[in-house]
N, C-alpha and C positions, 0 to 999 in steps of 0.2 A: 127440670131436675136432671142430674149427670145419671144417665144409666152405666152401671159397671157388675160384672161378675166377679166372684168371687168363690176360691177353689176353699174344699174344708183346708186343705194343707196353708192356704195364705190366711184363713182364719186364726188356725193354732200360731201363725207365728206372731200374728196382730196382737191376739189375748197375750202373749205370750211377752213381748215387748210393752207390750200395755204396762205389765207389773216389774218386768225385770232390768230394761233398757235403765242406764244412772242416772240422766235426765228428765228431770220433769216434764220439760215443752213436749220436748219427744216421744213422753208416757201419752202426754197430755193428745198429739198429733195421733198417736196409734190408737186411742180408744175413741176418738172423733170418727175414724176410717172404718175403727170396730163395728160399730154404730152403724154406722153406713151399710158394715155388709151383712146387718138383721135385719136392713131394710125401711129402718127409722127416717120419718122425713125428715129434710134438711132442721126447718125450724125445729122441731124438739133436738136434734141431737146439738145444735147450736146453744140450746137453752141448758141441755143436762152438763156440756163439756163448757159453757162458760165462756163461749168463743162469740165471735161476730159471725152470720151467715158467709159473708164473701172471704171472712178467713177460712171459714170450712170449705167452701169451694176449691180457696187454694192448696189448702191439705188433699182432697181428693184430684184435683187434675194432677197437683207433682206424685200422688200414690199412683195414678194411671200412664203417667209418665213414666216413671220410674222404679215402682214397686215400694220396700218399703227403703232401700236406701234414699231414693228421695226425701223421706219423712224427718232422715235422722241430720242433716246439717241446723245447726242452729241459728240460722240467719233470720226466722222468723218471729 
C-alpha cells in the first residue's frame, strides 16, 4: 500500500474539487485521493469510485507527484 500524508488544508481542496472541478474524470480522480486520505483501503476505494486498482495507484503516485494539478490533465 502507497503510504502518503495528508494536510487538513489539501483535504479541503480535494472535497472541494471533488464537487466543484467541471470535469467529471477529474471529480472522479479527487474523490479517489479523498478516499485515500480517510485512510480507506485500496480495494474499497477502488470499488466505491468505480476505478481499477492500478488506475487508483496511478491517481495517487501523480497526486504525490504533483499535488492536485497532477490529478486535473485529462489524459486518463
Amino acid at each position: 500500500m502507497l503510504r502518503m500524508e495528508f494536510t487538513e488544508e489539501a483535504r479541503k481542496a480535494l472535497h472541494y474539487e471533488r464537487f466543484h472541478h467541471p470535469h467529471p474524470r477529474v471529480q472522479q480522480r479527487m474523490e479517489a485521493v479523498l478516499l485515500k486520505s480517510h485512510g480507506l483501503p485500496h480495494a474499497q476505494i477502488a470499488s466505491i469510485v468505480d476505478i481499477d486498482e492500478n488506475t487508483l495507484r496511478g491517481y495517487l503516485e501523480a497526486y504525490k507527484a504533483g499535488g492536485l494539478e497532477k490529478l486535473t490533465p485529462f489524459s486518463q
